[in-house]
C-alpha positions as CSV (number, residue, x, y, z in Angstrom):
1,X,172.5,-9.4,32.9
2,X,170.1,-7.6,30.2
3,X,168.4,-9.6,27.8
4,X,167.8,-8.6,24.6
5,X,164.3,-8.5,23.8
6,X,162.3,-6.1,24.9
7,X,158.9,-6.8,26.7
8,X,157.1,-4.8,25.1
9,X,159.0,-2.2,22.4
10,X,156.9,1.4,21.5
11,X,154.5,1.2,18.9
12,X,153.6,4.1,16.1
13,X,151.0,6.9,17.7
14,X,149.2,9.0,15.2
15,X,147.2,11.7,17.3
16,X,145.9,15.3,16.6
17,X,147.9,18.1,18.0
18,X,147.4,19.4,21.4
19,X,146.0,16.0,22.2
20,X,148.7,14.3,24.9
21,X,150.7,11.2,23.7
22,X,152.2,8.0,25.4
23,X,155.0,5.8,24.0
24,X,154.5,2.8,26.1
25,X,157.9,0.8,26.6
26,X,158.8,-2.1,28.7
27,X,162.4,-2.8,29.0
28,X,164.4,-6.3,28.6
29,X,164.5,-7.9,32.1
30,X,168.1,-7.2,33.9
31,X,170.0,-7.3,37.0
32,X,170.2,-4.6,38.2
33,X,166.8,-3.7,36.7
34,X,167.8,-1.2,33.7
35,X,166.5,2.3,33.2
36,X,164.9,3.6,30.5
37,X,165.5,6.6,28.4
38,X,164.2,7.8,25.5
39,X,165.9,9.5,22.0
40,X,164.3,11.3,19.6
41,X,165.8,11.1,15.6
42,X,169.3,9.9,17.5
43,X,169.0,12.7,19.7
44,X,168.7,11.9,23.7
45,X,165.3,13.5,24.6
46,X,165.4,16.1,28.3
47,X,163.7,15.7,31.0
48,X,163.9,19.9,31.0
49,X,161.0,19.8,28.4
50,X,158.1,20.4,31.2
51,X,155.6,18.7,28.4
52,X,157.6,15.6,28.6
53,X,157.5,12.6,31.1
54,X,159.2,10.1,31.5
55,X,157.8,7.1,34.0
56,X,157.7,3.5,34.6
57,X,158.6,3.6,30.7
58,X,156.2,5.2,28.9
59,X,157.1,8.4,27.5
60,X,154.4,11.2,28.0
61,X,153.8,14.4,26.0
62,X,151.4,16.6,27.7
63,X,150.3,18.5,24.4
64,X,152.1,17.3,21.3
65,X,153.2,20.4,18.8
66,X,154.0,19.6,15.0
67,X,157.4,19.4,16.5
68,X,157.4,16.0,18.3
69,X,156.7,14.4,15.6
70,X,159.6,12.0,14.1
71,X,161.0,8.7,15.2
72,X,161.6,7.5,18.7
73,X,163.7,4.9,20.3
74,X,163.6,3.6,23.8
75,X,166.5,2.9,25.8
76,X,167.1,0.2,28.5
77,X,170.5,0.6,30.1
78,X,172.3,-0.7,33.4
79,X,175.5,-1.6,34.3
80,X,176.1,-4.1,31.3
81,X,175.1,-2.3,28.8
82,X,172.7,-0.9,27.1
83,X,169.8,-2.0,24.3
84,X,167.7,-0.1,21.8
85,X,164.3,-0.6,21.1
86,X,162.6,-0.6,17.3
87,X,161.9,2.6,16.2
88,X,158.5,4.0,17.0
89,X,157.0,6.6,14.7
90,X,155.0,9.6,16.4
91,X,152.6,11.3,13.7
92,X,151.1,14.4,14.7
93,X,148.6,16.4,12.5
């Protein structure tokens, strides 16, 4: 099972750079409870990136660069399938 609606989808950050972000993002419920991963403008976002985290959801930039900036999804997925969230916007200036 994985419902469709997300409990609570990532909202649009706007924060200074340097200054550390968090995408919050609660996934549909499911069984088996899904995971969650994150894309960046369609592209799947690594865990290699040592600023990035990725926990209980909430994807965390240590210090953002003009980089991160763009449009992120979250992604719930187990073995039924998998949902998308709304985009999110991350502004960095």
């Amino acid at each position: 099972v994985l419902r469709d609606d997300f409990r609570q989808p990532p909202g649009d950050v706007v924060v200074a750079a340097g200054e550390p972000a968090v995408l919050e993002c609660v996934p549909p419920r499911g069984h088996p409870e899904p995971s969650v991963s994150w894309k960046k403008n369609d592209a799947w976002l690594s865990d290699k990136d040592e600023r990035l985290t990725i926990r209980a959801g909430k994807l965390m930039l240590a210090s953002t660069r003009k980089s991160d900036a763009g449009t992120y999804v979250c992604v719930a997925t187990n073995v039924v399938g998998e949902r998308y969230s709304d985009p999110a916007e991350l502004v960095v200036f």
